[in-house]
C-alpha positions, 0 to 999 in steps of 0.5 A: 310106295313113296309119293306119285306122281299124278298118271302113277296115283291114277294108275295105282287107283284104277282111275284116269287123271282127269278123274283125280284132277275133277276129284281136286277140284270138287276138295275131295283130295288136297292139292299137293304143294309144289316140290321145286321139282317140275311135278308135283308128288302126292302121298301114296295114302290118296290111292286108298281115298281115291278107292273110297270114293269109288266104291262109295259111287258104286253104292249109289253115293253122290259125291256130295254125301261122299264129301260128308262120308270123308269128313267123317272118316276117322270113324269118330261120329258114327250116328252121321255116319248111319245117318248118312248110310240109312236115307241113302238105304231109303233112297235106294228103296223108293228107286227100287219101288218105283222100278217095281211100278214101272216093270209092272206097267210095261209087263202089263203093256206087252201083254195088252199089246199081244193080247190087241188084233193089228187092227186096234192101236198099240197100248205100249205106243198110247200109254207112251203118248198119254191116251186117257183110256190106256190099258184100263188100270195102267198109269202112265209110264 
């Protein structure tokens, strides 16, 4: 694979060309110099960027921290590196914490709500709306 033009390095990336334009424009891959030809060509080498980038969302990465991941990618520093890695291992953590307090509250909350006659108003629609007096122990969700 020589250089490509835009719709064949989104192909070959598995991504769409307003992707490896919002990509250019966000500098996480170069804007490549006009060739005199009428399109401009990019190395082959930015499908296995573009690819990083990807896998580094699906790691939950921001394109902010992916911009300091690629400034970092020959790999030289790697205590920025983990450092990197580990808050976003921590910010991992704590969503899964709070997803853990939220899966309790609504767990708690269906029960309550089959537990209550039709006669008495529904715990899932008073928590939502803030009732003080919601589900004993229940925060608000």
């Amino acid at each position: 694979m020589n250089n490509l033009t835009i719709g064949r390095l989104a192909r070959a990336a598995g991504v769409g060309v307003e992707t490896v334009r919002y990509y250019q424009r966000r500098q996480l891959l170069p804007l490549p110099a006009a060739q005199g030809s009428a399109f401009r060509t990019y190395p082959a080498t930015l499908v296995d960027r573009i690819r990083f980038i990807k896998r580094s969302q699906e790691l939950g990465f921001s394109l902010d921290e992916i911009e300091a991941l690629l400034q970092l990618e020959d790999g030289s520093d790697r205590a920025a590196i983990r450092e990197l890695a580990a808050d976003k291992l921590q910010h991992i953590r704590a969503k899964m914490a709070d997803l853990a307090r939220m899966e309790a509250a609504l767990n708690h909350l269906i029960h309550e709500c089959a537990a209550t006659g039709q006669a008495q108003p529904c715990p899932i629609i008073a928590a939502l709306a803030g009732a003080a007096e919601t589900c004993g122990q229940v925060r608000r969700i």
